[in-house]
C-alpha positions as CSV (number, residue, x, y, z in Angstrom):
1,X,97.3,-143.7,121.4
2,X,95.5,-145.6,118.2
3,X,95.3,-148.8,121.2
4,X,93.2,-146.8,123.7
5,X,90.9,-145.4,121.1
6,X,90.7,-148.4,119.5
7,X,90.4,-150.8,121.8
8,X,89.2,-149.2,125.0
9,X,86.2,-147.1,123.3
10,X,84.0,-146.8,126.7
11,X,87.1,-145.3,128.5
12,X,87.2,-142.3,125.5
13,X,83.2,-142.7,125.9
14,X,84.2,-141.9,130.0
15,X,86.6,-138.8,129.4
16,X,84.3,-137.5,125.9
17,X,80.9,-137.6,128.3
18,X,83.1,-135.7,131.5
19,X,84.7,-133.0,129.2
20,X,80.8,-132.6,127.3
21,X,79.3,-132.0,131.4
22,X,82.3,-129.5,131.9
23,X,81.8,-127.8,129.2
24,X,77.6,-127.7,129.2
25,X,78.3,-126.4,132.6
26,X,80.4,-123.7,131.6
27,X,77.8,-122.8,129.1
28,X,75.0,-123.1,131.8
29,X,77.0,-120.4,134.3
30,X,78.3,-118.7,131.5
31,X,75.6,-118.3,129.0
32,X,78.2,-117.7,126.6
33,X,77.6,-119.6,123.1
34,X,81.6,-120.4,122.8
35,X,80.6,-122.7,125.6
36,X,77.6,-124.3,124.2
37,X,79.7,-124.7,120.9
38,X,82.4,-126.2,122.8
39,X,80.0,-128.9,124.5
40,X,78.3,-129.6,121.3
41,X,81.8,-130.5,119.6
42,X,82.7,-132.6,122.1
43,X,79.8,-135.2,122.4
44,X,79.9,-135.1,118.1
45,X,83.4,-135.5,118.5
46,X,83.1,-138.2,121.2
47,X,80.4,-140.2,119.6
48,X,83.0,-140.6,116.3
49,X,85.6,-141.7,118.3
50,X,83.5,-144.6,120.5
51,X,81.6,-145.6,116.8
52,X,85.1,-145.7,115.5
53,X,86.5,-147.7,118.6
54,X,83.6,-150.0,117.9
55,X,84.1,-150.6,113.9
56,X,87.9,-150.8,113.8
57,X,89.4,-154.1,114.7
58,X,92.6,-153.8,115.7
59,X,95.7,-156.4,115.3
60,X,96.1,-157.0,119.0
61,X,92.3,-157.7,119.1
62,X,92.8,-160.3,115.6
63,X,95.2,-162.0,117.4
64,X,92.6,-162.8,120.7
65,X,90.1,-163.3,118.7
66,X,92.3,-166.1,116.5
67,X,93.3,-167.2,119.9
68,X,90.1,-167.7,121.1
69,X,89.1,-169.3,117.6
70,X,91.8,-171.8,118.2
71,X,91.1,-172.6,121.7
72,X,87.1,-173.3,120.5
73,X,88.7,-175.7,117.3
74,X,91.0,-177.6,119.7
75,X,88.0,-178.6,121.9
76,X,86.0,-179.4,119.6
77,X,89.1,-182.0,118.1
78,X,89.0,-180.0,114.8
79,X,92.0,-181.1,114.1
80,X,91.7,-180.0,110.3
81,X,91.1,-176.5,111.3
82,X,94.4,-176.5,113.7
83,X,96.5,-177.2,111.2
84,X,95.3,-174.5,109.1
85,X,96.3,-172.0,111.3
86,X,100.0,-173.6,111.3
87,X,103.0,-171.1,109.2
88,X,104.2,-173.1,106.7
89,X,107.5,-172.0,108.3
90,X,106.8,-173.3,111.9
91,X,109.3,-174.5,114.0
92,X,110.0,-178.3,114.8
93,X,108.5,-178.0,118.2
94,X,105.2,-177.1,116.2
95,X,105.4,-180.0,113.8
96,X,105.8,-182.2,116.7
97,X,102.6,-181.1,118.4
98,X,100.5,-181.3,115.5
99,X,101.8,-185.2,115.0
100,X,100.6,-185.5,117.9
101,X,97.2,-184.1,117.6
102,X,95.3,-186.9,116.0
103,X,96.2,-189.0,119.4
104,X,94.7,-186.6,121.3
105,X,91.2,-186.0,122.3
106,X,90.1,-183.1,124.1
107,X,87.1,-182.1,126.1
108,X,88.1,-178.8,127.6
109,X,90.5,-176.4,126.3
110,X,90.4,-173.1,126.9
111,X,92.5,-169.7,127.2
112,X,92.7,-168.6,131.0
113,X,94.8,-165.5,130.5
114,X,96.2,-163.5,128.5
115,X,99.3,-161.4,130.1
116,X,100.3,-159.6,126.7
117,X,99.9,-159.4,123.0
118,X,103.2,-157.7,121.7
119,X,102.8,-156.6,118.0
120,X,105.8,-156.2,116.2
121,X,105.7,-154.5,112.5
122,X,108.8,-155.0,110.6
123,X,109.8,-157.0,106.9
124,X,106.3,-159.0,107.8
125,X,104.2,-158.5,110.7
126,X,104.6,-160.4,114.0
127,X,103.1,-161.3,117.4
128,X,104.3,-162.4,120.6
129,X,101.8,-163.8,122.7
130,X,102.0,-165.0,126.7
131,X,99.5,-166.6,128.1
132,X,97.5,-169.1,130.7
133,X,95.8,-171.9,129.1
134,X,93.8,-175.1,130.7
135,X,92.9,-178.5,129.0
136,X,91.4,-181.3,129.5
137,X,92.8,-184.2,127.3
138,X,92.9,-187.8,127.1
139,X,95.3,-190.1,125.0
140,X,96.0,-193.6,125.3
141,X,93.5,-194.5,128.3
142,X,95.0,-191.7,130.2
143,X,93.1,-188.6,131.7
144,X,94.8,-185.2,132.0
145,X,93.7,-181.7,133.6
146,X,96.5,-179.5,132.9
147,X,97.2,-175.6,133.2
148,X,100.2,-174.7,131.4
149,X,102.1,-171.1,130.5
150,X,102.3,-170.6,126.5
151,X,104.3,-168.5,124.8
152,X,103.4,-168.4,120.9
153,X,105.0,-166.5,118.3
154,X,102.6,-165.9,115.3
155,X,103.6,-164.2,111.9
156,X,100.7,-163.0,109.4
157,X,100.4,-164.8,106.3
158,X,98.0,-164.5,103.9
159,X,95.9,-162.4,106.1
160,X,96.0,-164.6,108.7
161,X,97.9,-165.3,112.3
162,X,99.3,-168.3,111.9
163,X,101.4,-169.8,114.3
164,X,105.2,-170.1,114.0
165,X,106.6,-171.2,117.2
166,X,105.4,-172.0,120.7
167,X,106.7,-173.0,124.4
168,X,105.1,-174.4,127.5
169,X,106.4,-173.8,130.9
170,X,104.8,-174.4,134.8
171,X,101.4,-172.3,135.1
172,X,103.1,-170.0,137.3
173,X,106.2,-169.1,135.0
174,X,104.6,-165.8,134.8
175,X,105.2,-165.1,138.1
176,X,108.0,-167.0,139.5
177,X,110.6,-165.6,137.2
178,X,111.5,-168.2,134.4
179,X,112.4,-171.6,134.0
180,X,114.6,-172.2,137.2
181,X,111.1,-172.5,139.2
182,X,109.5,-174.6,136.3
183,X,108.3,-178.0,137.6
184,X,108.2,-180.6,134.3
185,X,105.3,-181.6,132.3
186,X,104.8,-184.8,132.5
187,X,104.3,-186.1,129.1
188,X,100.8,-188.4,127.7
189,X,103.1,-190.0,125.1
190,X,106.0,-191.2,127.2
């Protein structure tokens, strides 16, 4: 419930202006104040929740809005900031990747899609992300345009996503059903 007022505040703007309409309606037929009353407390009450959906960022929205962050930083070969927004716990497949960062020059990189943001709250907090990215990289005289599906796990720490693990499949592992369809990535470094 706290997502769609939070995040979707023009939809409770939609259903807040609909229910004031009905209910100025009533009062217009009616004449009765109950009515008028009733329409009032709606568009106060509706006008709190859409200032509220407006103010109030929520985690799901943090972690786009890192995502998007990141995606800005990695095009613009801030290599510095990347690292920053590695857990100190990340996994070796992480480490790996960011060894191989200052190889790496990029001139597009960008998130295409996001399919879902899954925010689990437990001992610490914890995000599972799945998504479309595209970049445009070059290392060691070679020239790459590649889509790829991501799936990151971030944990907060220290009031910030920071990335813990992460996998890369075929664009369309969304969609094909897992790894059996994936066709391999063929890799700059190799």
């Amino acid at each position: 419930m706290s997502e769609i007022l939070f995040e979707s505040p023009l939809l409770v703007l939609g259903f807040g202006v609909l229910f004031t309409i009905i209910a100025g309606y009533a009062w217009i037929q009616t004449g009765n104040p109950w009515a008028r009353n009733i329409a009032a407390g709606i568009a106060m009450l509706t006008i709190l929740l859409v200032w509220l959906g407006y103010s109030v960022q929520t985690d799901r929205e943090r972690v786009i809005e890192m995502l998007q962050d990141a995606a800005a930083e990695l095009q613009g070969n801030e290599v510095a900031k990347i690292r920053a927004r590695v857990h100190p716990n990340a996994t070796e497949t992480v480490r790996n990747a960011l060894n191989r960062l200052d190889s790496v020059h990029f001139s597009v990189a960008r998130v295409s899609k996001i399919h879902n943001v899954e925010i689990r709250r437990g001992a610490t907090l914890t995000a599972q992300v799945r998504m479309n990215v595209f970049v445009e990289v070059e290392s060691q005289g070679f020239e790459a345009k590649t889509p790829r599906w991501i799936l990151l796990d971030l944990e907060e720490h220290e009031g910030q996503w920071k990335v813990i693990h992460f996998e890369h499949r075929n664009p369309q592992h969304e969609f094909v059903g897992g790894e059996a369809n994936d066709i391999p990535f063929p890799s700059l470094n190799d």
